[in-house]
N, C-alpha and C positions, 0 to 999 in steps of 0.2 A: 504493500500500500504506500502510496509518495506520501512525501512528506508535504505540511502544508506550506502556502509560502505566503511570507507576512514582507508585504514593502514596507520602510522605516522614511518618512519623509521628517528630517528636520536638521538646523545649522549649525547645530552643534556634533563637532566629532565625536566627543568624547561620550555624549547621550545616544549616539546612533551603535558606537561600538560595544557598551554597556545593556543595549537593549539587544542587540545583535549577539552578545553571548549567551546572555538567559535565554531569548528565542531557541538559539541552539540546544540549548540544557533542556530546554522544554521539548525537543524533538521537532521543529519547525523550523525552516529554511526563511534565514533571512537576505532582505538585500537594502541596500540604501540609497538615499537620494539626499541633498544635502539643499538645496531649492526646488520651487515649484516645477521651474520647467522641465527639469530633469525626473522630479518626481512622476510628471503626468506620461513622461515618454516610456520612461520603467512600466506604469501602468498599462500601457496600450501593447509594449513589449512582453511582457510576464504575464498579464493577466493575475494575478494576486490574490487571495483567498481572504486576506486584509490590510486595510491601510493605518498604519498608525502615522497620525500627521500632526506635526506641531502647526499652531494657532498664527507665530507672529515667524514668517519667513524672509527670506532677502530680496526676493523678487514681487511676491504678491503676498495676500492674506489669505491664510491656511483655510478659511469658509471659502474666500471665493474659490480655491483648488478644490475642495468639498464638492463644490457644484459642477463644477468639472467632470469631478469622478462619479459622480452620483448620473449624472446626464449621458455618462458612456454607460454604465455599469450600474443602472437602477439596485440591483440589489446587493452590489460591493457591501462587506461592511468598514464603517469606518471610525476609529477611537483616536477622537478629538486631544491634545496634553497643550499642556500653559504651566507656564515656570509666574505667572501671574495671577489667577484660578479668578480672572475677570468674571464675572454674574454675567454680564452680559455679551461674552463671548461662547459663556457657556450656552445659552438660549439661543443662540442665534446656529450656532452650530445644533442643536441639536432639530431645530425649526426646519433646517436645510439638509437634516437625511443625516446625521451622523448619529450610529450607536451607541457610544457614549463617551463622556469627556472625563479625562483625568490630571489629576494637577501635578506638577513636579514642585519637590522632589520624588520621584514615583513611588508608590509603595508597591513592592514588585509581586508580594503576594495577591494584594487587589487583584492587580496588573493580569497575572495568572490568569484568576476564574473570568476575569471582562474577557481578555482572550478567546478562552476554552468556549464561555458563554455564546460571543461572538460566532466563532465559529458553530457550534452545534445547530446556533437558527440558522446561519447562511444554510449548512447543510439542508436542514429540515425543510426550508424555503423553495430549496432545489428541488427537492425528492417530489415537494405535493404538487411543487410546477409540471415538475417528469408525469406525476400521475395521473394531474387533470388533463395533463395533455392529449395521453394514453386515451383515460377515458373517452376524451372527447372525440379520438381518430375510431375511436372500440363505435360510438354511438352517430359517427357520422351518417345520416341518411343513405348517401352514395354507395356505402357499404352493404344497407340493409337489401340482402338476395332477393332478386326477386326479375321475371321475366315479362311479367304481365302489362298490359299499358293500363289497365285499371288502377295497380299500386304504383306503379310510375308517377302517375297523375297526383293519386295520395301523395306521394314523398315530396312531389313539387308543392302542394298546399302546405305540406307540416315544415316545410324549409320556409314558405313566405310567415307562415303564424309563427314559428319561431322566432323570428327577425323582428314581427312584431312588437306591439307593445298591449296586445291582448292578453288580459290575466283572465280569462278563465277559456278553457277547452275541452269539447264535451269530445270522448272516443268513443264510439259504439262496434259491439261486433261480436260472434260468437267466443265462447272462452275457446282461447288458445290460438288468435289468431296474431297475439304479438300487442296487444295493447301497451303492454307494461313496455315493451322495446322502442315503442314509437314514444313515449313520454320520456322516455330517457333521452330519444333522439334529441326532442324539443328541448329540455333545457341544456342538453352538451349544445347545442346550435343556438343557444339566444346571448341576451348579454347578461343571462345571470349564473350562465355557465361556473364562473368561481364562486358562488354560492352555493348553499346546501338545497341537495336534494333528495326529499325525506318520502317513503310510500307509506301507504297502509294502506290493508285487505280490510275495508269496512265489515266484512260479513266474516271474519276472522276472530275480534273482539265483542264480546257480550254488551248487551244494551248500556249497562251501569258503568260500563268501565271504561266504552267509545269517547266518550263526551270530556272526560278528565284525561283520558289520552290524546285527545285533540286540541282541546282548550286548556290542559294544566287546571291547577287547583292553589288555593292559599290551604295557608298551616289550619289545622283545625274545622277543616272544610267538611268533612265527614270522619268515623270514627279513628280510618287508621293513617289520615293523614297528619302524617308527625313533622311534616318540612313543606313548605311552598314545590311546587312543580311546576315546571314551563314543558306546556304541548307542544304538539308538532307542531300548530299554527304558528307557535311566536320562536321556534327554534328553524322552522324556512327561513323567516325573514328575508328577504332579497332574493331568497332563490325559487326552490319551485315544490310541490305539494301534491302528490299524487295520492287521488282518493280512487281505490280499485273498488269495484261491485261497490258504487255511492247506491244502485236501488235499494239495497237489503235496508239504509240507515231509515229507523224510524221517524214517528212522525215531529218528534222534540226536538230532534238534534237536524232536522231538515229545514225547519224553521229556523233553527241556532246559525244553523250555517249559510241559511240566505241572508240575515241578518247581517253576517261578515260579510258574505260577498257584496252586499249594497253597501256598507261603511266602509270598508277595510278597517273595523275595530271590534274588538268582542273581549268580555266579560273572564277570567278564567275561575271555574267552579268555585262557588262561595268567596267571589271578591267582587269589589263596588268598581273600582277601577277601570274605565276602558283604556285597552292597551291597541293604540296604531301598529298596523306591518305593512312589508310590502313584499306580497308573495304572489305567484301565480299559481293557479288553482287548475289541475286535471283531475278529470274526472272520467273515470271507464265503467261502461256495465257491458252486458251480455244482454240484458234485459230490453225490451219495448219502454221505455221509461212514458214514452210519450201515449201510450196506448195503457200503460197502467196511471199516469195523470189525467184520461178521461175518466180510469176507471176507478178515480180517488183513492188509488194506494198510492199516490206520490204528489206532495205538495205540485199544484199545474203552476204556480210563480217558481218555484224552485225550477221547475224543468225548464221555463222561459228564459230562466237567468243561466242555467248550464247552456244554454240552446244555440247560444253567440256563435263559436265556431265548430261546430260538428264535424265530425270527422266519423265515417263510417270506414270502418275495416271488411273486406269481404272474405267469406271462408274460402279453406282450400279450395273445397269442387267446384268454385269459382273460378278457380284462375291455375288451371289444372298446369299450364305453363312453369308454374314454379314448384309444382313437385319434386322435378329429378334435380333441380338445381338446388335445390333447399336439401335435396336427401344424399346427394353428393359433398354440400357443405358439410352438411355432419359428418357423414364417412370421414373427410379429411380431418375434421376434428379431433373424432373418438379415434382416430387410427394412430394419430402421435400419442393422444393419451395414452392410448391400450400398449403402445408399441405394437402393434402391428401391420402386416405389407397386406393392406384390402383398400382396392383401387374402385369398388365401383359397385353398382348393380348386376347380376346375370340378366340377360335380355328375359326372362320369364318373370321375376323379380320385378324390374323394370314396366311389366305390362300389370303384374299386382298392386303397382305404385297407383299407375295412372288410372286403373278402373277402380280403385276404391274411391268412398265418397269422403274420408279422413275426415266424420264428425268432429274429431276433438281438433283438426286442423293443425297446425307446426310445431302443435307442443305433443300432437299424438305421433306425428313422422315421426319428431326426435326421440320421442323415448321408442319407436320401433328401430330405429335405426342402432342406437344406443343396445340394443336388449341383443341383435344381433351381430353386431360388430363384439358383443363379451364372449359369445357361443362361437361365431365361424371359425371351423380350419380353410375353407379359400381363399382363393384371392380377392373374390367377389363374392357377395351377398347372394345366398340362393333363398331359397322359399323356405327351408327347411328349421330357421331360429325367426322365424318371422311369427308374430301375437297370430293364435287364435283365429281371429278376427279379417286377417289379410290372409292367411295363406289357406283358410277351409280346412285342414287336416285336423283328425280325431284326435284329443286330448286326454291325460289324466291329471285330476289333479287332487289334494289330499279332502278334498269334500268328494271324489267320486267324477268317473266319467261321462263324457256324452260319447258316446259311439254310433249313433245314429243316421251318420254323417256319410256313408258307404257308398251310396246313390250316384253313380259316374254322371248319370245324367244329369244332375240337377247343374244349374246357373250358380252363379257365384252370388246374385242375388235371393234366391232361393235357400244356397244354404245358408247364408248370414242367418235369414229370417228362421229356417227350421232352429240354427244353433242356440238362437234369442228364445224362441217357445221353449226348447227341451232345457234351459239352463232355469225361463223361469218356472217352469213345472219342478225341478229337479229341487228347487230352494224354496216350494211354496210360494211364490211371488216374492221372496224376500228380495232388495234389488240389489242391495249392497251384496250379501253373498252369490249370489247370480253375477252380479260384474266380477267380484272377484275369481269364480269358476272359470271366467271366459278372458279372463286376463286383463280388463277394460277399465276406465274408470266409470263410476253411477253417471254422470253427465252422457258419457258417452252410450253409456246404459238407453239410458232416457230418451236419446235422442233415435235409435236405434227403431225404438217403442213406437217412438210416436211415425220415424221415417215406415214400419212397416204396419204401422196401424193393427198393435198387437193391443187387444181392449182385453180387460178382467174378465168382463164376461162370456167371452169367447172361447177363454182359455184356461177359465175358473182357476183363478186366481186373485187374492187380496189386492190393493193400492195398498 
């Protein structure tokens, strides 16, 4: 690991060669300059890790060198020294970007931790800059796979809202179709991007517990509130607020939270105080929100007020285009993960892809993809570790099998629908244990249900 390196800018020898030995004692590479101008070219030559600059120099004033270095090198750090410990040398340097100031005769242990301290933010400074950055290339739109000109279209709307200065954006769409990635997109692409960006699964958190999660609470607010708490609401501030399934939120806290979005101020549990922020508010459901606000299970102003920029996501069998390219990103994925050499689909595989209807849509791809890239010895993906669901074949599992599935003849639509009946006969209509038999999630269950119009009474079975 190199060493760091601290440039010494000031006119005295005998304090550049004195700070120059402890440097060294301290394991950090020193170099000096002895005036400004030579100080600034050291700077733009070295690149420096820190500047220690005396206040009163030969050629110019160590502030205005300050701004110098601050104006190449916004986040240089730099520790201000005076053989004077002038007040208002000190304020003025520190007004104009300098770390911190210290006076001579130096006290060298100070001297140390300012140092060390110095150092460890520039680091840290560094690293979050590396990581937003990261993030923000990880959530670029551009990125987001996709073949379709439907999503195309999408990703140009959520790049101009982005840019915006709209806080609030409603996503709609079936689960699993990338909501949470496209909110992500928006705020790596806006200018709150260096702000925080905080989610919640509204139908995750029980009713009593939402509302102190989102709004915080003062001390004594209820029994076991032993300390004040700041919610998600006032811990966004600046940046951006992702409310996932906002239909499930009741009907108190849908009012609570039109009340924010028309103020930008709210209340936090058992306090008088309104507290301003400024955040942008996403909102995603799965849900009709608009068909359940006629049907007054959803405040119909709350939906108005989400209703600004909509954004509809469409499901896979949508935009069947981005199948193989979506199912080949993952390949590439799971395959450095796994360490493994599987480059692709097999062409029957590949025709599996394309004729299912991928209810659960790119979060059901990826975890099929996923589930067979832990199982293949090929090079490609056969039919053979693929769910249930995609590839038709007879199953066991530790609830008992369907074997029923024998029929050459049937359609691939056929058998779905026979496997759906015999799983929920098999479990009484139970639907959670039936998804689980068939390897599926209950959404996906559900949707299955209703796509073959399998009723209770048909099939004499409970809801």
């Amino acid at each position: 690991m190199r060493k760091k390196k601290i440039l010494i800018v000031d006119d005295e020898k005998l304090i550049r060669w004195t700070l120059s030995q402890k440097l060294n004692k301290w394991n950090l590479e020193a170099s000096t300059a002895e005036n400004g101008a030579q100080g600034l070219r050291l700077a733009e030559e070295e690149t420096p890790d820190l500047v220690m600059l005396d206040v009163k120099l030969p050629d110019k004033k160590g502030t205005d060198l300050l701004m110098e270095l601050k104006k190449a090198q916004p986040e240089l750090p730099v520790i201000m020294m005076t053989g004077f410990g002038v007040i208002e040398d000190a304020v003025t340097a520190m007004r104009r970007g300098a770390y911190d100031f210290i006076t001579k005769p130096i006290d060298y242990t100070k001297l140390q931790n300012t140092v060390k301290n110095a150092l460890e933010a520039a680091s840290l400074k560094q690293e979050i800059a590396y990581y937003k950055e990261k993030e923000q290339n990880r959530f670029d739109a551009d990125q987001i796979i996709t073949n379709s000109k439907a999503m195309k279209q999408i990703l140009e709307m959520v790049k101009k809202i982005a840019e915006s200065e709209a806080s609030i954006i409603l996503l709609q769409g079936e689960s699993g179709t990338g909501k949470d990635l496209l909110a992500q997109a928006i705020h790596h692409l806006s200018r709150r991007r260096n702000a925080s960006y905080l989610a919640i699964n509204c139908s995750a958190i029980p009713d009593n517990l939402l509302e102190s999660e989102l709004f915080g609470y003062e001390k004594g607010a209820f029994t076991d509130a032993k300390a004040q708490k700041k919610g998600l609401v006032e811990l966004a501030d600046g940046g951006t607020l992702f409310l996932d399934e906002i239909s499930t939120l009741n009907l108190h806290l849908q009012a609570k939270l039109l009340r924010f979005l028309e103020i930008h101020s709210f209340k936090r549990v058992g306090g008088l105080k309104d507290i301003e922020v400024d955040i942008r508010v996403i909102a995603a459901t799965n849900q009709d929100i608009e068909l359940a606000s006629r049907e007054e299970k959803f405040r119909r102003d709350l939906f108005y007020r989400l209703n600004v920029c909509p954004v509809y996501i469409p499901p896979l069998r949508e935009r069947r285009e981005d199948i193989l390219p979506l199912a080949n990103h993952f390949i590439f994925h799971y395959d450095k993960k796994f360490r493994k050499s599987i480059k692709g689909l097999d062409k029957q595989t590949e025709k599996l892809f394309l004729e299912y209807d991928w209810p659960g849509n790119v979060r059901e791809l990826k975890n099929a993809v996923e589930r067979a890239m832990i199982f293949e010895e090929n090079s490609s993906i056969t039919a053979k570790y693929l769910p249930i669901h995609l590839n038709g074949d007879s199953f066991s599992s530790p609830e008992g099998s369907l074997d029923e599935t024998s029929d050459q003849n049937l359609s691939l639509y056929d058998m779905e629908q026979k496997l759906m009946i015999q799983a929920l006969k098999k479990t009484n209509g139970n639907k959670t244990k039936a998804a689980r038999l068939l390897n599926i999630t209950r959404d996906v269950l559900r949707y299955k249900i209703k796509k073959f119009n399998i009723t209770p009474e048909r099939f004499h079975f409970s809801e």
